[in-house]
C-alpha positions as CSV (number, residue, x, y, z in Angstrom):
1,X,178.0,22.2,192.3
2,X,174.7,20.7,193.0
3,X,175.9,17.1,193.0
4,X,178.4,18.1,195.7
5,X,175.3,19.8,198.1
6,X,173.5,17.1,196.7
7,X,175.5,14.1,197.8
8,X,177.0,16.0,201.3
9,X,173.4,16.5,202.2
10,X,172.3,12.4,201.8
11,X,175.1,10.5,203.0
12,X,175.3,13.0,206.4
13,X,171.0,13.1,206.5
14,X,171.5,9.0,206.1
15,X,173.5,8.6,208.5
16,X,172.1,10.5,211.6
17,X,168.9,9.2,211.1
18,X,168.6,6.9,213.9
19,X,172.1,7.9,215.2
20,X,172.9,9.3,218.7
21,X,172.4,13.1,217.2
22,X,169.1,12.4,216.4
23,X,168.5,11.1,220.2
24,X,169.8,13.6,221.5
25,X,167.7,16.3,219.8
26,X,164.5,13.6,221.0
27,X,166.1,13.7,224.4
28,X,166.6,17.7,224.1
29,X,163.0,18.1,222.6
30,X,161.7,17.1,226.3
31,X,163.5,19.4,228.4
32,X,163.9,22.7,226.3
33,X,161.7,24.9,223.7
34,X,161.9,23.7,220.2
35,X,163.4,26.8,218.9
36,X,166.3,26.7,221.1
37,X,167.1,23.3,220.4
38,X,167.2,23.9,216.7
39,X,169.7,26.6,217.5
40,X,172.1,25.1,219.4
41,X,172.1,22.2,216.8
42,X,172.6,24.6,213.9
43,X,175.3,26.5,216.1
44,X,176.9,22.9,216.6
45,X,177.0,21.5,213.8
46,X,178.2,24.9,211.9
47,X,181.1,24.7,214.5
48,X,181.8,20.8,213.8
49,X,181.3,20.7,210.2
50,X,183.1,24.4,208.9
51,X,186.3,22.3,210.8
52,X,185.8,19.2,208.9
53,X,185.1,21.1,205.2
54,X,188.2,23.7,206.4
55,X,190.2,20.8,207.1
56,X,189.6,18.4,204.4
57,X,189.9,21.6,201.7
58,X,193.8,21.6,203.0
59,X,194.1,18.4,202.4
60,X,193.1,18.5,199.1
61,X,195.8,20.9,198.5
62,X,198.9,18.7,199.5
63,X,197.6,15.3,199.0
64,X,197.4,13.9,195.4
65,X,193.4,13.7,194.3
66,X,193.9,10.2,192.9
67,X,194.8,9.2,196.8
68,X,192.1,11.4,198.2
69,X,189.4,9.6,195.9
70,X,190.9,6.2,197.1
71,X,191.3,7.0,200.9
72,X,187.5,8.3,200.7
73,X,186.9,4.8,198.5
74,X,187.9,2.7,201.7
75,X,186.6,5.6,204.7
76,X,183.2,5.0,203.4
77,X,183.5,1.4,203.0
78,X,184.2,1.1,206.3
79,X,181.6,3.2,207.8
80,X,179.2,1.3,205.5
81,X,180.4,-1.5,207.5
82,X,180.5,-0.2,211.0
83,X,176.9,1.6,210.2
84,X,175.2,-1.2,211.0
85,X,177.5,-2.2,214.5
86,X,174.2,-2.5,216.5
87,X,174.8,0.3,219.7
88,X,173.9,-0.6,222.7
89,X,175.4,2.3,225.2
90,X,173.3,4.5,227.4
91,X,175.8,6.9,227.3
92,X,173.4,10.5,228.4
93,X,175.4,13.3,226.9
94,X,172.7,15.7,228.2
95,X,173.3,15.8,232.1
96,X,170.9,17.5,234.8
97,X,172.6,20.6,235.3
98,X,171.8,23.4,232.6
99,X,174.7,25.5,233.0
100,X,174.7,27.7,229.9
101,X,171.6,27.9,228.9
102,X,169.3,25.3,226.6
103,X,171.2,27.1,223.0
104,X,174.8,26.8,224.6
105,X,174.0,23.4,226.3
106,X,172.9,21.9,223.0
107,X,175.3,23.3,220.7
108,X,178.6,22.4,223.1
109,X,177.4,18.8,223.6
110,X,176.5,18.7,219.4
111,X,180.0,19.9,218.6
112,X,181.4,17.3,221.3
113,X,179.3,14.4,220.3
114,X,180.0,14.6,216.8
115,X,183.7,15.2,217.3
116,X,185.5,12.7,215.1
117,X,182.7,11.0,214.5
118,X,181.4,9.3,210.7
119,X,179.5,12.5,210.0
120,X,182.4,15.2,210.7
121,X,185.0,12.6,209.1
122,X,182.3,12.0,206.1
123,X,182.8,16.1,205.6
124,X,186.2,15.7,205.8
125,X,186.5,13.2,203.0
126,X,183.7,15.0,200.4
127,X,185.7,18.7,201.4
128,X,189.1,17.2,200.1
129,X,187.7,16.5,197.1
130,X,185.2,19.2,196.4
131,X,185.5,21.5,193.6
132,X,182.7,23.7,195.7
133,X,183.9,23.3,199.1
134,X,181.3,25.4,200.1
135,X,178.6,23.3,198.8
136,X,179.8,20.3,201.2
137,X,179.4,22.5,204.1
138,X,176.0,23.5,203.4
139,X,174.8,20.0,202.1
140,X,175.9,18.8,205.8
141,X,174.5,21.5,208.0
142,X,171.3,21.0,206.3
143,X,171.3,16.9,206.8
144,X,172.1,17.4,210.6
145,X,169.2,20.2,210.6
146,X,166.5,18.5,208.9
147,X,167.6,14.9,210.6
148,X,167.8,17.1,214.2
149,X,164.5,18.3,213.5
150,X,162.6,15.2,213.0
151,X,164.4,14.0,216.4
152,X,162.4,16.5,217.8
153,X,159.3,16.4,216.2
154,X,159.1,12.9,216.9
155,X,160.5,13.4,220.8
156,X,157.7,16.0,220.6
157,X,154.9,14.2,219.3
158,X,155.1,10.4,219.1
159,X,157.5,9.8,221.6
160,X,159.3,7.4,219.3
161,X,162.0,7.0,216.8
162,X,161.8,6.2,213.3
163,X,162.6,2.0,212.6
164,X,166.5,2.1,213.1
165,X,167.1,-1.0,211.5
166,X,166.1,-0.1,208.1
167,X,167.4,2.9,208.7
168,X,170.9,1.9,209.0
169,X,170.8,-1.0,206.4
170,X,169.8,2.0,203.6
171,X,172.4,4.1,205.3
172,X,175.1,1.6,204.8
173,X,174.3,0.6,201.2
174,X,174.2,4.0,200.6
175,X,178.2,4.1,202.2
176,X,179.3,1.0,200.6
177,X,177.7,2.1,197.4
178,X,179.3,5.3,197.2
179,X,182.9,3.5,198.3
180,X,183.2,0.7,195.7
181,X,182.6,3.5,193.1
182,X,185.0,5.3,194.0
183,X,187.7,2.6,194.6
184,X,186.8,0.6,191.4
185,X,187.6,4.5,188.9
186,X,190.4,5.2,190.8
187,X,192.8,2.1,192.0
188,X,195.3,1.2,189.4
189,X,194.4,-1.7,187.7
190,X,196.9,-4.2,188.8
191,X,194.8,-4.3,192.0
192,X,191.4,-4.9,190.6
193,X,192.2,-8.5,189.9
194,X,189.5,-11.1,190.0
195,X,191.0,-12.6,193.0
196,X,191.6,-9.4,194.5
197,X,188.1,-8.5,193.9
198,X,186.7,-11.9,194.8
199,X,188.3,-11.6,198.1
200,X,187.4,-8.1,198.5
201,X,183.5,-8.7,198.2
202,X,183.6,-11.8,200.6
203,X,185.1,-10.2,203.5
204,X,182.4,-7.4,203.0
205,X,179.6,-9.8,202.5
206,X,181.0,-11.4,205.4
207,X,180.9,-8.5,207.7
208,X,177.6,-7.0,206.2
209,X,176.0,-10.8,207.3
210,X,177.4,-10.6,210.6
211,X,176.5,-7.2,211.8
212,X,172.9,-7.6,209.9
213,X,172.0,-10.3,212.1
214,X,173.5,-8.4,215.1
215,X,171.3,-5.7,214.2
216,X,168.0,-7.8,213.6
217,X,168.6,-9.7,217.1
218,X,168.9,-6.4,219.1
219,X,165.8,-4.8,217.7
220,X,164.3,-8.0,218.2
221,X,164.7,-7.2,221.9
222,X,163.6,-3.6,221.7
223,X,166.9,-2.9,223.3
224,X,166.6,1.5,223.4
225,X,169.1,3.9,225.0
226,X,168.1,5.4,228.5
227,X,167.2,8.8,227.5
228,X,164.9,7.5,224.8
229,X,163.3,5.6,227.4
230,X,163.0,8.0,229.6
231,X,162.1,10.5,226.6
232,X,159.3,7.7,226.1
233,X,158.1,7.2,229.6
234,X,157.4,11.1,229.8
235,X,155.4,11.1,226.5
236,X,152.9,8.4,227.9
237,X,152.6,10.3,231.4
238,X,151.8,13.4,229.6
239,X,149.0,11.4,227.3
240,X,147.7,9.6,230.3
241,X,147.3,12.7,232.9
242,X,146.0,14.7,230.2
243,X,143.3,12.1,229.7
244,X,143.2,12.0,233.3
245,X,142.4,15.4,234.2
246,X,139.7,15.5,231.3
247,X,137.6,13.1,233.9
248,X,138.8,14.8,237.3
249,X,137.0,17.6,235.8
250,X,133.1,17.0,236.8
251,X,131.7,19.5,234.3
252,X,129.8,22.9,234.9
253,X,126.7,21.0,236.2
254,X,129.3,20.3,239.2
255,X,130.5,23.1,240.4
256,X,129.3,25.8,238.3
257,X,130.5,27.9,235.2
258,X,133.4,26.7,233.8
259,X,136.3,29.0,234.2
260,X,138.9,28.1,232.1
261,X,142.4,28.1,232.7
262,X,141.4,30.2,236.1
263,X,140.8,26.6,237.2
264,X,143.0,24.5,238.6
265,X,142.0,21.6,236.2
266,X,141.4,24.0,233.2
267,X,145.1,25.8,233.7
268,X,146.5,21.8,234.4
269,X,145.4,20.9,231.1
270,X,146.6,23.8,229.4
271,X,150.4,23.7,230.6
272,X,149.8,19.4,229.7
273,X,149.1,20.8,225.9
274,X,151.9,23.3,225.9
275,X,153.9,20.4,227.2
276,X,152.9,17.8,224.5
277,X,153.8,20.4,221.5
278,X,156.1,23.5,222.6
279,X,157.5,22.8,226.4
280,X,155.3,22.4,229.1
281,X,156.5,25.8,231.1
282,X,156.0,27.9,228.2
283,X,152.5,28.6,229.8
284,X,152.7,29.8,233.5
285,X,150.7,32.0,234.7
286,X,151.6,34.6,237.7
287,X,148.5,34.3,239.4
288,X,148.7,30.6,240.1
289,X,148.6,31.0,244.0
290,X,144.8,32.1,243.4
291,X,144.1,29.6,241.0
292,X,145.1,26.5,243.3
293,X,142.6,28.1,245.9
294,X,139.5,26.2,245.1
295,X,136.8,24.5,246.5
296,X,135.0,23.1,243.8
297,X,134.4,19.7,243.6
298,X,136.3,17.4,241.6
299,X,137.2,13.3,240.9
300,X,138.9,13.2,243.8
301,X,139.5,9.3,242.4
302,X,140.6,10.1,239.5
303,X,143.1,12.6,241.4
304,X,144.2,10.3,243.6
305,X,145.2,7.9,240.4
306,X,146.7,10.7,238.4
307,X,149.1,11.7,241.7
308,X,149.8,7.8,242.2
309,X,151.4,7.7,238.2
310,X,152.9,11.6,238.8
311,X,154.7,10.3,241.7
312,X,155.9,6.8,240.2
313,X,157.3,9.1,237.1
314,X,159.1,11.4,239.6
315,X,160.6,8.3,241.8
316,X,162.0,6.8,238.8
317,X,164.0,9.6,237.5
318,X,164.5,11.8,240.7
319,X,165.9,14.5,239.0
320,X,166.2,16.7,235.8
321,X,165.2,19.9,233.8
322,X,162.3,18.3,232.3
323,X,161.1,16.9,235.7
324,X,160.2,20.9,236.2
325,X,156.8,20.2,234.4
326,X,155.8,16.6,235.8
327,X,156.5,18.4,239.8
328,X,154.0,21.5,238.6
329,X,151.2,18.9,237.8
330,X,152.0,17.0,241.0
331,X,151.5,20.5,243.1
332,X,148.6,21.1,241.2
333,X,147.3,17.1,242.1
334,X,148.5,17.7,245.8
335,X,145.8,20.9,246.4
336,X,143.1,18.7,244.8
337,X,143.4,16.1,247.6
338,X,145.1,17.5,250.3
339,X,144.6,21.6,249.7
340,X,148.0,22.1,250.3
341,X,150.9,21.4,248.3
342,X,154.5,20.8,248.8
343,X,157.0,22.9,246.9
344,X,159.9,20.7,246.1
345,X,160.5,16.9,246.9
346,X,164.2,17.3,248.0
347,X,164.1,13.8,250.3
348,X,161.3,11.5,249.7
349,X,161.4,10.6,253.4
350,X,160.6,14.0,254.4
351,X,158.2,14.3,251.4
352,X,156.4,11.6,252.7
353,X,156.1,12.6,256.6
354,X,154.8,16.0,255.1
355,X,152.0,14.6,253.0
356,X,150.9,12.1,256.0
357,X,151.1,15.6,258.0
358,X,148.4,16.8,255.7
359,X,146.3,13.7,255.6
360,X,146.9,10.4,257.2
361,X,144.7,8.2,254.9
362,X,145.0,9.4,251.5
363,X,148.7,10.0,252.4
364,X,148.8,6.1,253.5
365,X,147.0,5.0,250.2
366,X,149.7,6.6,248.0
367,X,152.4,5.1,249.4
368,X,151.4,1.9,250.0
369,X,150.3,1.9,246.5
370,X,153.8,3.5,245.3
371,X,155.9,1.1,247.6
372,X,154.6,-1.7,245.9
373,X,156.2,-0.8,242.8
């Protein structure tokens, strides 16, 4: 029984480490609360992988087990093989539109993702053979969980993903290990001749070779996915204005007693540090309309710099959910220099004529500096 849990929960944890799921929860992690991305990937993959273990326990009942054991032999051979096909789409399964909610929206585009793919055909195989069915459902639910959750902690916290080239050379000895087991116990001896064998081995080796140096080549050239990019891009603008607004902040020999987050700087750096661990609008508060009327004295410099990168960041992605916290900072930037801010940047033509209509020269100085980009 164990075994079963045991072996569903390490060949499906393997193989979504470094895989699009996991990229997706990294992606996921910047846009919506922690908590509700874990749900929708549990709700997914409960959906995707209760099919597969449903399915391959019905198989199991019309299908000879010696057969089963074989196909399953050659299915994980093959994905050992094609685990380490270097992949370089930018396919972005999340979108810009949240039309269901963050739960819904990650669950729906889990289930689709991973629709036919290694890790729902993987179930498929280890159900059809299971003497605990059950046990191969709950081994792969907890490898998509615990490798969905490091995809956020690490889109949460280093804004990186764990070496994918090691990653999927364990992965697929771990496949092909599995495979040749089970193919050498159950294919009838007349096949396992030395040639047979000889021949077998070679084309694998073959194969292994040729996609190993695929692999090496493309991480060699740091080729990454757009959304990890972008995921990455958003990380290091949230590090650097937070380190930013630490020196737009002149102290309380400046301007006086230091009041918190009923500062603008103090309540900036408090929705950056909700941003950088939970999600960045977790922390709003009501009264913000008082808060951005100041007239302390700050780096006004230093702002000018921060609103420069805040505005490079927003020109480069134009749109998205997890734009929503980069555009609060930028308001909160905007009343430093210009005490005024614009709401929503819905044409940067007009965007522009409004902030010269504010102030010609600092208006002037950010876009020359931005155009030159």
């Amino acid at each position: 029984m164990f075994h079963e849990f045991a072996e569903a929960f390490l060949l499906v944890f393997l193989a979504e480490m470094g895989d699009k799921s996991q990229l997706l929860a990294m992606a996921f992690a910047a846009r919506y609360p922690v908590r509700k991305v874990l749900s929708g990937i549990l709700i997914g993959a409960f959906l995707n992988d209760g099919l597969a273990v449903l399915f391959g326990s019905l198989v199991s009942s019309f299908l000879p087990i010696k057969a089963i054991q074989i196909a399953a032999g050659f299915v994980f051979v093959i994905f050992g093989v094609r685990t380490l096909k270097p992949d370089l789409s930018e396919e972005n399964y999340t979108g810009n539109n949240l039309k269901f909610g963050p739960i819904l929206t990650v669950a729906s585009i889990y289930f689709i993702g991973e629709f036919g793919d290694k890790t729902q055909l993987t179930a498929i195989v280890l159900a059809s053979q299971a003497v605990y069915p059950v046990m191969i459902f709950a081994g792969t639910i907890l490898g998509m969980s615990v490798t969905g959750a490091i995809g956020i902690f690490i889109g949460k916290r280093l804004g990186d993903k764990l070496p994918e080239t090691a990653i999927r050379i364990t992965t697929s000895a771990l496949f092909l290990f599995f495979g040749i087991v089970r193919l050498a116990e159950n294919l009838p001896p007349r096949l396992l001749t030395p040639i047979n064998t000889l021949l077998f081995f070679v084309v694998i080796i073959i194969a292994v070779v040729y996609y190993v140096r695929s692999l090496i080549a493309v991480s060699r050239k740091n080729q990454e996915t757009a959304m990890i990019r972008r995921s990455k891009d958003l990380h290091s603008y949230y590090k650097r204005i937070r380190q930013d607004f630490e020196n737009i902040c002149l102290g309380a020999e400046k301007c006086g007693m230091c009041q918190g987050n009923k500062c603008i700087v103090g309540y900036t750096k408090t929705l950056i540090r909700y941003g950088l661990n939970d999600g960045l609008l977790k922390y709003y508060d009501k009264n913000i309309k008082d808060i951005r009327k100041t007239d302390k004295p700050f780096n006004r410099k230093q702002a000018f710099d921060s609103l420069l990168v805040t505005l490079q960041i927003l020109k480069k992605y134009s749109s998205g959910e997890d734009l929503a916290p980069v555009n609060e900072i930028r308001r909160n930037l905007e009343m430093i220099l210009f005490g005024k801010s614009i709401q929503e940047i819905t044409d940067w033509q007009q965007y522009e004529n409004e902030l010269y209509g504010l102030n010609d020269n600092i208006a002037a100085g950010l876009f020359n500096n931005l155009n030159k980009n």
